[in-house]
DRENDO-627352 format. One record per residue (C-alpha): x, y, z negated; residue number from 0. Coordinates in Angstrom, 2 decimals, padded with zeros to 5 digits. Example, Ala and Ser with C-alpha at 12.3 -4.5 7.8 and 13.67 -1.06 7.14 Angstrom:
2
{px:012.30, py:-004.50, pz:-007.80, pos:0} .
{px:013.67, py:-001.06, pz:-007.14, pos:1} .
# end
This chain:
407
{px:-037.66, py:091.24, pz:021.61, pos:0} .
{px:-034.83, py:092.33, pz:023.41, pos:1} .
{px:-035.18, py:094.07, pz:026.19, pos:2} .
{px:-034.65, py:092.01, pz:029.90, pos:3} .
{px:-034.76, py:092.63, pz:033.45, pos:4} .
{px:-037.99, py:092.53, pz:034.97, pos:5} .
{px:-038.03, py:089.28, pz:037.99, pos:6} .
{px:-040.80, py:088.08, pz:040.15, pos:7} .
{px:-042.76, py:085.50, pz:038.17, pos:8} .
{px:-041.70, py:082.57, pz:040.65, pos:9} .
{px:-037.99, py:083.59, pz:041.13, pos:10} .
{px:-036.94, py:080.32, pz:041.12, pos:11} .
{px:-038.82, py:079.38, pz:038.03, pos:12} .
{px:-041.81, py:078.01, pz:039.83, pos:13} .
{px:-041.69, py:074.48, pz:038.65, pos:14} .
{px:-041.26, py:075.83, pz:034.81, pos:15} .
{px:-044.22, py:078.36, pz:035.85, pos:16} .
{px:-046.82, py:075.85, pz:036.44, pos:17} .
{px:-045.02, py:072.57, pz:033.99, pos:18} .
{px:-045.64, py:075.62, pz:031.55, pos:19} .
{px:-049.47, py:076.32, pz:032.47, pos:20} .
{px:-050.41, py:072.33, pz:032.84, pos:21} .
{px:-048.60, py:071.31, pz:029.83, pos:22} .
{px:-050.74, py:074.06, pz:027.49, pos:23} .
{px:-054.30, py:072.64, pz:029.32, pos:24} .
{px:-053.66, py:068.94, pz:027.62, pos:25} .
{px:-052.45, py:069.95, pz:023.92, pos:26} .
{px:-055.83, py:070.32, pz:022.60, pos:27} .
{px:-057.54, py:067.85, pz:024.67, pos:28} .
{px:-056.84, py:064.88, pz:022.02, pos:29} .
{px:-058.39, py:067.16, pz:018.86, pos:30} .
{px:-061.46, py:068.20, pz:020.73, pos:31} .
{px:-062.64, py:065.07, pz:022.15, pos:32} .
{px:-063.29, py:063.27, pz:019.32, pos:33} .
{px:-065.88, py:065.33, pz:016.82, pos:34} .
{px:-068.60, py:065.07, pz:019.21, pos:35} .
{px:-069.23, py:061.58, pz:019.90, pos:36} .
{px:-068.61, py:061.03, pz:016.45, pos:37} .
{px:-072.45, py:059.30, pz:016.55, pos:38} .
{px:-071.16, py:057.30, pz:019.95, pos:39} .
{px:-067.90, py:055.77, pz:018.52, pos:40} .
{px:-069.78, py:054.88, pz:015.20, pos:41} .
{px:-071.86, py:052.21, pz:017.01, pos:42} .
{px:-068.92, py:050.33, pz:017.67, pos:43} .
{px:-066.63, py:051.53, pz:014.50, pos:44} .
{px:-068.05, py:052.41, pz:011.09, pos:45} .
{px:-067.11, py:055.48, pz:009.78, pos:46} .
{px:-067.42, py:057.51, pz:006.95, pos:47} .
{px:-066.66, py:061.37, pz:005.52, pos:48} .
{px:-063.40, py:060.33, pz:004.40, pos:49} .
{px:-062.36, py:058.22, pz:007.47, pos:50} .
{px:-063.87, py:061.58, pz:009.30, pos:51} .
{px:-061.62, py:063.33, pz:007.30, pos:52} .
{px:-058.72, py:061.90, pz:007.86, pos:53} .
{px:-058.54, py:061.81, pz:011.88, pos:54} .
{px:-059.57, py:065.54, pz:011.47, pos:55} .
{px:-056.70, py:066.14, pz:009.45, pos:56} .
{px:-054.46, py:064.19, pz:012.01, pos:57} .
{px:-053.75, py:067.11, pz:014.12, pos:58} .
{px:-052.24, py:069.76, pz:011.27, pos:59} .
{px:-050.16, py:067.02, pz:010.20, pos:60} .
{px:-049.37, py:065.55, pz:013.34, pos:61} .
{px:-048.36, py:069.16, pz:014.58, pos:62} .
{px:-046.24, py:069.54, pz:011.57, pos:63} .
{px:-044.09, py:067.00, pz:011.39, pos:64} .
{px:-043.84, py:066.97, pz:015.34, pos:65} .
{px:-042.76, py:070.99, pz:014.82, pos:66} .
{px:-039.89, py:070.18, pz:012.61, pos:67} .
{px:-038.69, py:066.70, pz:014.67, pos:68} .
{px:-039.44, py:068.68, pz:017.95, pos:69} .
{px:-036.90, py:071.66, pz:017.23, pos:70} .
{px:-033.90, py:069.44, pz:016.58, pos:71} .
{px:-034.97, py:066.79, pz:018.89, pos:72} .
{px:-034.89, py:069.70, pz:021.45, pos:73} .
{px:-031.19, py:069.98, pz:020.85, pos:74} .
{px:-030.04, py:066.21, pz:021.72, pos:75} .
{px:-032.32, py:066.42, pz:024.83, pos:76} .
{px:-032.87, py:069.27, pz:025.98, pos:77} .
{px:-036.08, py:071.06, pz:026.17, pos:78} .
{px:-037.50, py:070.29, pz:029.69, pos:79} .
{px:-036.29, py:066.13, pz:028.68, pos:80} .
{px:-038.36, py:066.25, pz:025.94, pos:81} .
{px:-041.14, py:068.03, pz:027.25, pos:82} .
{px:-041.18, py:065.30, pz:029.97, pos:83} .
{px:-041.17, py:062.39, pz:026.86, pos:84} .
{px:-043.76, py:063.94, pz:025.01, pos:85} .
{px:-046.16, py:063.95, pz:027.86, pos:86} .
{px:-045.70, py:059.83, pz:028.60, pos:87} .
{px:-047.07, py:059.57, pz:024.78, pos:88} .
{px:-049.63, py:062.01, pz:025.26, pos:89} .
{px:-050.96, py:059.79, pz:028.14, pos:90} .
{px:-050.26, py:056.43, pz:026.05, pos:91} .
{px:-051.96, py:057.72, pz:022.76, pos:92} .
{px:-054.89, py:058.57, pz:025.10, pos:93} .
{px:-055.29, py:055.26, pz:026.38, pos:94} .
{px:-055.03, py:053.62, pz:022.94, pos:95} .
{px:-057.60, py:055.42, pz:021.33, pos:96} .
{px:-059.63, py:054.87, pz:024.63, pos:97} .
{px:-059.02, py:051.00, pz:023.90, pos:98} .
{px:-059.46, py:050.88, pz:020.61, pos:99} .
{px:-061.74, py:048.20, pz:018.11, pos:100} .
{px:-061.03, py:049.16, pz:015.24, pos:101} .
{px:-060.65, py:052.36, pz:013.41, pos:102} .
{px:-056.74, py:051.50, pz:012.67, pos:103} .
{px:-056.22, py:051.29, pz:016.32, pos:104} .
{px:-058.39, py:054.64, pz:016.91, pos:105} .
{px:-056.52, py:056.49, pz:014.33, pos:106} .
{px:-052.90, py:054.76, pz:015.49, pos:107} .
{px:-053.89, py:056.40, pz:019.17, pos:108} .
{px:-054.73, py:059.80, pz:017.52, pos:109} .
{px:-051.52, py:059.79, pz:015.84, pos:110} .
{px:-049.40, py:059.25, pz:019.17, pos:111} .
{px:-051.53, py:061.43, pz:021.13, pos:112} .
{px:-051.91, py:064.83, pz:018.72, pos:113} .
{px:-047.60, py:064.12, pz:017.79, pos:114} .
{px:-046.72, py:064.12, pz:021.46, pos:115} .
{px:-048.82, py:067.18, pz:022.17, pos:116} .
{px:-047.43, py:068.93, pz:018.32, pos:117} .
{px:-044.09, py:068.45, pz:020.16, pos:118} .
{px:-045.51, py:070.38, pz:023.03, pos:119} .
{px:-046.73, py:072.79, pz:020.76, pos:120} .
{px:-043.10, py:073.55, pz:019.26, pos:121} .
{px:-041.71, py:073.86, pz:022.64, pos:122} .
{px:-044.00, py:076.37, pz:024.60, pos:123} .
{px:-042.69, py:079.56, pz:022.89, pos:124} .
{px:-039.06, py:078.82, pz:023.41, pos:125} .
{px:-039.78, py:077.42, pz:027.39, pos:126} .
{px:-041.02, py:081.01, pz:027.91, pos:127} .
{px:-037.97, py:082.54, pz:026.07, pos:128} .
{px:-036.30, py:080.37, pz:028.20, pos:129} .
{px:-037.51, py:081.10, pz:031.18, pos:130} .
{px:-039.55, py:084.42, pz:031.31, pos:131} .
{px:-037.74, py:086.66, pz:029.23, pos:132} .
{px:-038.88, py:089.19, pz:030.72, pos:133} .
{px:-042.71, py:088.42, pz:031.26, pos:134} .
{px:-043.42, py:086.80, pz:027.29, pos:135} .
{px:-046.48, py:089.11, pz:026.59, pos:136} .
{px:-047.86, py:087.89, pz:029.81, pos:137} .
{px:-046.76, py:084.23, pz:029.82, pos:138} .
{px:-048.00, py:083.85, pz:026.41, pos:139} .
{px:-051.03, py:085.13, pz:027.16, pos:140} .
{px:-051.54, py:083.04, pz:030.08, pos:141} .
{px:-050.63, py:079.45, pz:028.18, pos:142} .
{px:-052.61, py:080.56, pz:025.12, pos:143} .
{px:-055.70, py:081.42, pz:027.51, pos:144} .
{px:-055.40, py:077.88, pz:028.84, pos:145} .
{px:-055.65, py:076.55, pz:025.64, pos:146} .
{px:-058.53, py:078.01, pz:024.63, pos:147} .
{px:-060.06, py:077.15, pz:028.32, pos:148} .
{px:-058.56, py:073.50, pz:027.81, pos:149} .
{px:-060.58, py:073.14, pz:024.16, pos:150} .
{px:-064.09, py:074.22, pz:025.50, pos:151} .
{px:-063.57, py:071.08, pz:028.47, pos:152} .
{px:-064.05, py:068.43, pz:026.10, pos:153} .
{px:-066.16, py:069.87, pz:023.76, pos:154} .
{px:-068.81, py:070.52, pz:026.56, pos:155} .
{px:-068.05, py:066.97, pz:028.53, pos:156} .
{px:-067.58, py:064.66, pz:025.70, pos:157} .
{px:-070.91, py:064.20, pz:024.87, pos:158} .
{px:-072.45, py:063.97, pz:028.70, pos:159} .
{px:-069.51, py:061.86, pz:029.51, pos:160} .
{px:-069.96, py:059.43, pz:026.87, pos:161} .
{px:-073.41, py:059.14, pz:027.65, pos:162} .
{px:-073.25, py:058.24, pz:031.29, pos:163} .
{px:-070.10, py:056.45, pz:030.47, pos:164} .
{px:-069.32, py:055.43, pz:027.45, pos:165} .
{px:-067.20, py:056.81, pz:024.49, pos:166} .
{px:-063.92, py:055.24, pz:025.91, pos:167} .
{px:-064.03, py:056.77, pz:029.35, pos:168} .
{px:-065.19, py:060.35, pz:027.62, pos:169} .
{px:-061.86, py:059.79, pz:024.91, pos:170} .
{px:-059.28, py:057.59, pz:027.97, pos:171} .
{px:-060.48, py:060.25, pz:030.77, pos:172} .
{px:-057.75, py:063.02, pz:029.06, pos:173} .
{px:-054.98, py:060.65, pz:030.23, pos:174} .
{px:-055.27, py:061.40, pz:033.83, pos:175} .
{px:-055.00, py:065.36, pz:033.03, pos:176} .
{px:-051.62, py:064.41, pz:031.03, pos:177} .
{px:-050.25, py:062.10, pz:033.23, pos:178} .
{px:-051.18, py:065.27, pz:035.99, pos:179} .
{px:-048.60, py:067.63, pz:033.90, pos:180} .
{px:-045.39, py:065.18, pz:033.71, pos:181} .
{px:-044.48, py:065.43, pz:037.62, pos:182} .
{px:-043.57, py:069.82, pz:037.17, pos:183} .
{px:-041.01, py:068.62, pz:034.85, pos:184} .
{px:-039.83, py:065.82, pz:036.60, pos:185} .
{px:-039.24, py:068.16, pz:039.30, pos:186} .
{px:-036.97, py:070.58, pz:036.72, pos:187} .
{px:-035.01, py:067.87, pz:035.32, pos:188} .
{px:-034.18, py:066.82, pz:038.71, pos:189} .
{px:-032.97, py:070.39, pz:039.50, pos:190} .
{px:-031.37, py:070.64, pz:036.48, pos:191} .
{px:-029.79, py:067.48, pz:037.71, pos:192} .
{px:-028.83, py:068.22, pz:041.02, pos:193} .
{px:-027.25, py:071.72, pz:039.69, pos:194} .
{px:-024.87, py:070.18, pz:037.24, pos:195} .
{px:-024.66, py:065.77, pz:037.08, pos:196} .
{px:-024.90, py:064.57, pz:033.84, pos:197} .
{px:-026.42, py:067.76, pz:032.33, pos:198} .
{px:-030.10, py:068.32, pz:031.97, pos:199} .
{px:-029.82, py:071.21, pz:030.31, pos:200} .
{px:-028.19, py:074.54, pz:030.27, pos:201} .
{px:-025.38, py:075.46, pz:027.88, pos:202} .
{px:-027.73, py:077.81, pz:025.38, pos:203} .
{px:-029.75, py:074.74, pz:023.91, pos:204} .
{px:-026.68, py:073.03, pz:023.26, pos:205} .
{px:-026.18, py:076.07, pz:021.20, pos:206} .
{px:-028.74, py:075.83, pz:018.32, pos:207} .
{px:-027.44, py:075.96, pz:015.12, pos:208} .
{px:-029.56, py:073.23, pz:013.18, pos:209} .
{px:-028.80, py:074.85, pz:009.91, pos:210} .
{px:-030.68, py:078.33, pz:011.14, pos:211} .
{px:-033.62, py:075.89, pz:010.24, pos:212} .
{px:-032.64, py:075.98, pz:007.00, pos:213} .
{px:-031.73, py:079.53, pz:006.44, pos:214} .
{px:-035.34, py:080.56, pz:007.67, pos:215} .
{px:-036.53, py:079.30, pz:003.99, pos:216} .
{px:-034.91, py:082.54, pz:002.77, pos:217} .
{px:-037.01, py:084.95, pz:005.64, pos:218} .
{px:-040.26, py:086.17, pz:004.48, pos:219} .
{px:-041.12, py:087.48, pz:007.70, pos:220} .
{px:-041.31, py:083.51, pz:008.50, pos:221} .
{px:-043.50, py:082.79, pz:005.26, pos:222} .
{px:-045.54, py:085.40, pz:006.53, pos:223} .
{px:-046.01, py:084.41, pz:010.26, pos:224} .
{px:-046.44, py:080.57, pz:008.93, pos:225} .
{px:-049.12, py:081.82, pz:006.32, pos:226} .
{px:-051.19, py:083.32, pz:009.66, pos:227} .
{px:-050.43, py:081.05, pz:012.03, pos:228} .
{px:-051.52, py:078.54, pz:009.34, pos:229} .
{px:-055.25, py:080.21, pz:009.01, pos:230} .
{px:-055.82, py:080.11, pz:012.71, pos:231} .
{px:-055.32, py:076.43, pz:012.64, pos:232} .
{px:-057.12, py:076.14, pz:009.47, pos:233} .
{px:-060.28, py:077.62, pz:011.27, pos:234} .
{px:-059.58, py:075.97, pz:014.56, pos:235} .
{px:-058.93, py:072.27, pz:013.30, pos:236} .
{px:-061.56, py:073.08, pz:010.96, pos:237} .
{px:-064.40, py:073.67, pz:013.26, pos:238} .
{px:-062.77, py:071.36, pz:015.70, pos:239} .
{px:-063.62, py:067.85, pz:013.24, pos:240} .
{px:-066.84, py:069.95, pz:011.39, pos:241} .
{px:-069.11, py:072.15, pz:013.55, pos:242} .
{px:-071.23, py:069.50, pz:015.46, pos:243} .
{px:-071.99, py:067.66, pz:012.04, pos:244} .
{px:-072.46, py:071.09, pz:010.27, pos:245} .
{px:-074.66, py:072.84, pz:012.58, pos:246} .
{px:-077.19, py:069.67, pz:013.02, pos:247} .
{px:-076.88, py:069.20, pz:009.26, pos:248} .
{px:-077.71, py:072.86, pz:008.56, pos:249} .
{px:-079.35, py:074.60, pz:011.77, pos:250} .
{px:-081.51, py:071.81, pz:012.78, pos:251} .
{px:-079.63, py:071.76, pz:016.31, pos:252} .
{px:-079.30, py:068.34, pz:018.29, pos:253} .
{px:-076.18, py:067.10, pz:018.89, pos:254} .
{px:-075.85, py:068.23, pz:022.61, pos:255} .
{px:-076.74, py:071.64, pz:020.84, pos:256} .
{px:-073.82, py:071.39, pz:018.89, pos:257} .
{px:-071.18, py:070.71, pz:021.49, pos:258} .
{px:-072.41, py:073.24, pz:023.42, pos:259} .
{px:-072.06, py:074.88, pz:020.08, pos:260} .
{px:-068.38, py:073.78, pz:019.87, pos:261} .
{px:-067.78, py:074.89, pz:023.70, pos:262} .
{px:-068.71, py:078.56, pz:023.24, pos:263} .
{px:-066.60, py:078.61, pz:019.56, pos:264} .
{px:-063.54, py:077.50, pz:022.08, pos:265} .
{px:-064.41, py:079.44, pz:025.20, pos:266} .
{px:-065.19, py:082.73, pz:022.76, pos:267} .
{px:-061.11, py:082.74, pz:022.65, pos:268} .
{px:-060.42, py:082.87, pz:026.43, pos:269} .
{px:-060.30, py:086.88, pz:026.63, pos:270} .
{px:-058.66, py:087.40, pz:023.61, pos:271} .
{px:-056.10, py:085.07, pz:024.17, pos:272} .
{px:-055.17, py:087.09, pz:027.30, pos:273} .
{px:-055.06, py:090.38, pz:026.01, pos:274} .
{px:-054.26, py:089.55, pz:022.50, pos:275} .
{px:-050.23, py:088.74, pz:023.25, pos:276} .
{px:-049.88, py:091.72, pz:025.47, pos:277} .
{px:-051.22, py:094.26, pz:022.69, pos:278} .
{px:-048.48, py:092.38, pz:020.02, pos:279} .
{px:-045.84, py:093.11, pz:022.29, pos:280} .
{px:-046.84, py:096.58, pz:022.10, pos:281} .
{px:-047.97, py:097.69, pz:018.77, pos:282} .
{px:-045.62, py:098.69, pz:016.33, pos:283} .
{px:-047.87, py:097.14, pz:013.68, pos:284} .
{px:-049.30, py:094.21, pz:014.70, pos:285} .
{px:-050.93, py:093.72, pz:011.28, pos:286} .
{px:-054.19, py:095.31, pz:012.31, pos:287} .
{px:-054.48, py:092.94, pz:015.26, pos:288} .
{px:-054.22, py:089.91, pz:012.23, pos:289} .
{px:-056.41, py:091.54, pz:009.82, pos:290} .
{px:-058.98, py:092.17, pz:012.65, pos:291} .
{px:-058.96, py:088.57, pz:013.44, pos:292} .
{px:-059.58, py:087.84, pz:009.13, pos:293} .
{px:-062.17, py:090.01, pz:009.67, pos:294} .
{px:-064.34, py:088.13, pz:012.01, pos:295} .
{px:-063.46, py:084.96, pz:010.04, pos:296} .
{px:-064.99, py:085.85, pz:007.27, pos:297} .
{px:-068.18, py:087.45, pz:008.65, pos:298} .
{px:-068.58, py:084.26, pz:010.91, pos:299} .
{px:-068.23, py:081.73, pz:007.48, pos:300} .
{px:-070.63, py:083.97, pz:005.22, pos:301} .
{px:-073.22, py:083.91, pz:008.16, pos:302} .
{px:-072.87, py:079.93, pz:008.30, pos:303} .
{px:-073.17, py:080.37, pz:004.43, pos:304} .
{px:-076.42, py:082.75, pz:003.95, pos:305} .
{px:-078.38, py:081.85, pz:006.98, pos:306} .
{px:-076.87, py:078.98, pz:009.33, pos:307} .
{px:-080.02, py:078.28, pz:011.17, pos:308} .
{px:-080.59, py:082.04, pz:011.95, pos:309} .
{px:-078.28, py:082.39, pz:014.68, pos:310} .
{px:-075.65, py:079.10, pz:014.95, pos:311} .
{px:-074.36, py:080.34, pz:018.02, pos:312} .
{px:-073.66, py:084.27, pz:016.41, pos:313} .
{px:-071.53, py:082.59, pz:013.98, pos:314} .
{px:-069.81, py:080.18, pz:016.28, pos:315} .
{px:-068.54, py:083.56, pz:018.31, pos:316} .
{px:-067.67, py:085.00, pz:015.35, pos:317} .
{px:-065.09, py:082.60, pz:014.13, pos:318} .
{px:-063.99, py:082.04, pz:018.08, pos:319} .
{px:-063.18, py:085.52, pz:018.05, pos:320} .
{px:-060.74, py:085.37, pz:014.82, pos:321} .
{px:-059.24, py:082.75, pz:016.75, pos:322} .
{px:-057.02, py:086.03, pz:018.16, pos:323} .
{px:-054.86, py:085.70, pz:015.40, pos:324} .
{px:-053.87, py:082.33, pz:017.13, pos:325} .
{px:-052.09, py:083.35, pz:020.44, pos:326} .
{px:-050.72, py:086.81, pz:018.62, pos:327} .
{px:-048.72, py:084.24, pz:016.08, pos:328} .
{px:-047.21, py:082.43, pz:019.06, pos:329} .
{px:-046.62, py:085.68, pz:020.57, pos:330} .
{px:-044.72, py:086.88, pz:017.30, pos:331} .
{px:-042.30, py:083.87, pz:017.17, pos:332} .
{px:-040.79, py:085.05, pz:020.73, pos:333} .
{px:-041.09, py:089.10, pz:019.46, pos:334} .
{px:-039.42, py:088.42, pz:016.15, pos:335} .
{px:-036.83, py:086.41, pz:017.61, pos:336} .
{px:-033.45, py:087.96, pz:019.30, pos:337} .
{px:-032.45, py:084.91, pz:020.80, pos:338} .
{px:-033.24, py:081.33, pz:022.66, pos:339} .
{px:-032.03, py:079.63, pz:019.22, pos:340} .
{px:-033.80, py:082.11, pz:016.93, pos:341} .
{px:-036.85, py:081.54, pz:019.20, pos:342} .
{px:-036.17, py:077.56, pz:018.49, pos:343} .
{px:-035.69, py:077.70, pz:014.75, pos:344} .
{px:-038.92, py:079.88, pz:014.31, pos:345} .
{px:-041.30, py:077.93, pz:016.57, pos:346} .
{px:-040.10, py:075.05, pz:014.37, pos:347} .
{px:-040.46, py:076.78, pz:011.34, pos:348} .
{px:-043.81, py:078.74, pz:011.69, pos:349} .
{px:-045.31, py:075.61, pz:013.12, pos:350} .
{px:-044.28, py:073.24, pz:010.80, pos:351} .
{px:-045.38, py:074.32, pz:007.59, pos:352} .
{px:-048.01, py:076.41, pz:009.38, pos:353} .
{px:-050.02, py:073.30, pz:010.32, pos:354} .
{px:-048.15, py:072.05, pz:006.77, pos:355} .
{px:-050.62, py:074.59, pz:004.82, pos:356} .
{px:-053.51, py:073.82, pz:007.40, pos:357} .
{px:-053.61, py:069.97, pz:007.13, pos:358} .
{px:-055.45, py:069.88, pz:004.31, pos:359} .
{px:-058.01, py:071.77, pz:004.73, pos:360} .
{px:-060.40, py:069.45, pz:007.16, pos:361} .
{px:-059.64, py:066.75, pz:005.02, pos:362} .
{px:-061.10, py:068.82, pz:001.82, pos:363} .
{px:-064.32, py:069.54, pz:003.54, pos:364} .
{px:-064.69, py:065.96, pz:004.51, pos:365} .
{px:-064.20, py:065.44, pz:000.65, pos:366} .
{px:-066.08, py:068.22, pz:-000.95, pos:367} .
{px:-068.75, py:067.75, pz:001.65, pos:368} .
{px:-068.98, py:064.21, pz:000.56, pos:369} .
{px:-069.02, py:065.14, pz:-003.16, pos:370} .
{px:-071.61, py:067.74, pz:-003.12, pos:371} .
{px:-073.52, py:066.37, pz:-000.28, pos:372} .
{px:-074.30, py:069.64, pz:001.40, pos:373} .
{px:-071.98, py:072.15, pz:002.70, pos:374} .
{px:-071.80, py:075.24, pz:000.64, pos:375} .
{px:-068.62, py:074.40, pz:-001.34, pos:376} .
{px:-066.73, py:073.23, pz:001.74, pos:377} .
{px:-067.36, py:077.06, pz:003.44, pos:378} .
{px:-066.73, py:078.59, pz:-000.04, pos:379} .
{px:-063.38, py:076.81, pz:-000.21, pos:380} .
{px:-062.74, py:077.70, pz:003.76, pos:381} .
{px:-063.73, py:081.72, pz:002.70, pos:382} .
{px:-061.35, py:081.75, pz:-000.30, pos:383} .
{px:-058.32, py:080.46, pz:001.96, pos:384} .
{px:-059.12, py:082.87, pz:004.37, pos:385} .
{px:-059.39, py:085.76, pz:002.17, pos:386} .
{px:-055.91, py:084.61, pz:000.59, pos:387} .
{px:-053.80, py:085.06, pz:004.17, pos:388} .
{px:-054.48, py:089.12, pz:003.66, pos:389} .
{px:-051.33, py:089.70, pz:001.88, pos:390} .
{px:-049.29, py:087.77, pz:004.86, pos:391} .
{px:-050.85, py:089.90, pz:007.46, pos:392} .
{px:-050.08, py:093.10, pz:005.97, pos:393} .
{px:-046.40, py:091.72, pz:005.53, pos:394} .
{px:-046.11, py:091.48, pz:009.40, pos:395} .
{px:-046.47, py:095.53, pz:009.89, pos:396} .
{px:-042.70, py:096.04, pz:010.05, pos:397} .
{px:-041.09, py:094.58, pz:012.87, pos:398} .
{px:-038.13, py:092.75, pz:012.24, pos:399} .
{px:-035.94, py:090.05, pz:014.11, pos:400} .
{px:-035.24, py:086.44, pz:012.08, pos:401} .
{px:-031.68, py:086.91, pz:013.22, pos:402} .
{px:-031.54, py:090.45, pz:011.56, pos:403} .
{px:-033.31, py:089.21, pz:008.20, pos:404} .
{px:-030.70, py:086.26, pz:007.80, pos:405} .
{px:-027.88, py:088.40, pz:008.61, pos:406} .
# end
């Protein structure tokens, strides 16, 4: 990253300081609420591995296609405009899955929920490009650890919520926190609005080239950052629809066990996604952060593999701590870019076909676990992918801008 003049964090950027923080606690919300009252929500809607399967692949997808929409979307209306849009569908997607009788209506609400927040996904890096040039180690880290805080709250309330409650309130509940996050940027847009009528943005989005989007298919620094962004959300999304089922299938834990199971995989992140951003910003080969991450991957899967029922919760923190590799990808997209529009063009890149490569992945355990009826191929096939992203992380040692590459 270029280098920019240190500011105080709020010089005049409060508003974009905390719509920043808020908007990073609801975009994991909708994935994390759902795996463990699978049991709850069957009573009232049958379903099956497959149907499983397919709202756990939601998210990668979702986040995909929202990536590559969201970056040239972001050009018409402006970042903080569509930040503000993406929000009122987070809250209505909520709602409809909270509402829902049938699993077309459940699946039509995850799909408007988990694409609003995938649009909020693509637009964090570039808001703090945007905004805190100066602070993106830090601001990173701060957004990332909220995500990670964000997807332990409904892994560890879903289940006592939906008992007291019901499913719906424990699914519609998330609305509120969205709705909570719209009124920072309201607050921006109507600065931006008051500063110059009839312009709610500043000149520099206007300035995104769509066809950089295109020229990125010829970087293989952005293969490479896709490739390991796409493992973390492999794992993540992975673990997200799987580990309550998997750990009372295999560790003989109850399901209360396993969300509490879920909550520590999420909450093991929370440190590392501090620190994590602030140590890419200053290595000169951030590859060994990446490959550490692989590492703890792999030794978390093989212990679910050889002996789940010896310690679950061991191999839980093991894969939450590979999770690093997550907030040190969203890091990179802001350190390998030069500019605001580089930053744009990545984030849609890297996201896109980085939750692209990870869609499918839930979707095949759901498959494979239904097939074999037991779970040793579906961690044998999660183990092989992760051993494949090796080469990728090794190809981040040099650091080099995306503006530089497609020179």
């Amino acid at each position: 990253m270029l280098d920019s003049p240190t500011l105080p964090l709020w010089a005049g950027r409060s508003m974009a300081f905390i719509g920043i923080l808020l908007l990073a606690v609801n975009l994991r919300t909708a994935a994390l609420a759902f795996s463990p009252i699978i049991g709850h929500i069957e009573a009232d809607i049958p379903l099956d591995g497959v149907r499983i399967g397919l709202i756990a692949a939601v998210p990668a997808v979702a986040f995909s296609l929202s990536a590559f929409f969201g970056a040239a979307a972001a050009r018409r209306l402006g970042l903080e405009m569509l930040v503000a849009l993406s929000i009122v569908a987070m809250v209505a997607g909520h709602l409809i899955r909270a509402f829902a009788g049938s699993y077309a209506i459940l699946l039509l609400g995850t799909i408007v929920s988990l694409g609003a927040a995938g649009v909020g996904n693509v637009l964090l890096p570039p808001l703090v490009k945007r905004y805190f040039p100066d602070r993106i180690g830090l601001l990173t880290g701060l957004y990332a650890l909220l995500l990670a805080i964000s997807a332990a709250l409904p892994a560890a309330l879903a289940v006592p919520v939906a008992d007291a409650a019901g499913w719906q309130v424990s699914i519609g509940l998330w609305s509120m926190l969205a709705l909570l996050s719209l009124f920072p940027w309201v607050f921006v847009l109507a600065q931006h609005r008051r500063a110059a009528p009839g312009a709610a943005d500043a000149p520099e989005l206007s300035a995104v080239d769509v066809s950089a989007l295109g020229r990125i298919w010829r970087s293989k620094m952005a293969w490479a950052l896709a490739a390991v962004f796409a493992i973390s959300s492999v794992h993540f999304y992975t673990a997200a629809a799987w580990f309550p089922e998997l750990m009372v299938d295999t560790a003989g834990v109850t399901p209360l066990e396993s969300g509490g199971i879920l909550a520590v995989f999420t909450l093991v992140g929370v440190p590392t996604a501090l620190i994590t951003p602030i140590l890419a910003a200053r290595m000169k080969n951030v590859s060994w952060l990446v490959l550490f991450g692989l590492l703890f991957f792999l030794f978390g899967y093989l212990g679910l593999l050889l002996a789940p029922a010896l310690a679950p919760v061991l191999w839980a923190i093991l894969v939450g701590v590979g999770n690093l590799i997550f907030p040190v990808s969203l890091a990179l997209i802001n350190l390998r870019s030069r500019t605001h529009q580089g930053s744009v063009a990545l984030s849609g890149f890297v996201q896109g076909f980085g939750y692209a490569l990870a869609a499918a992945v839930p979707l095949l355990v759901g498959v494979l676990h239904d097939l074999s009826g037991g779970w040793t191929m579906p961690i044998i096939m999660v183990i092989v992918v992760t051993a494949a992203c090796i080469g990728p992380a090794i190809a981040l040692r040099r650091p080099r801008f995306i503006e530089d590459e497609l020179a």
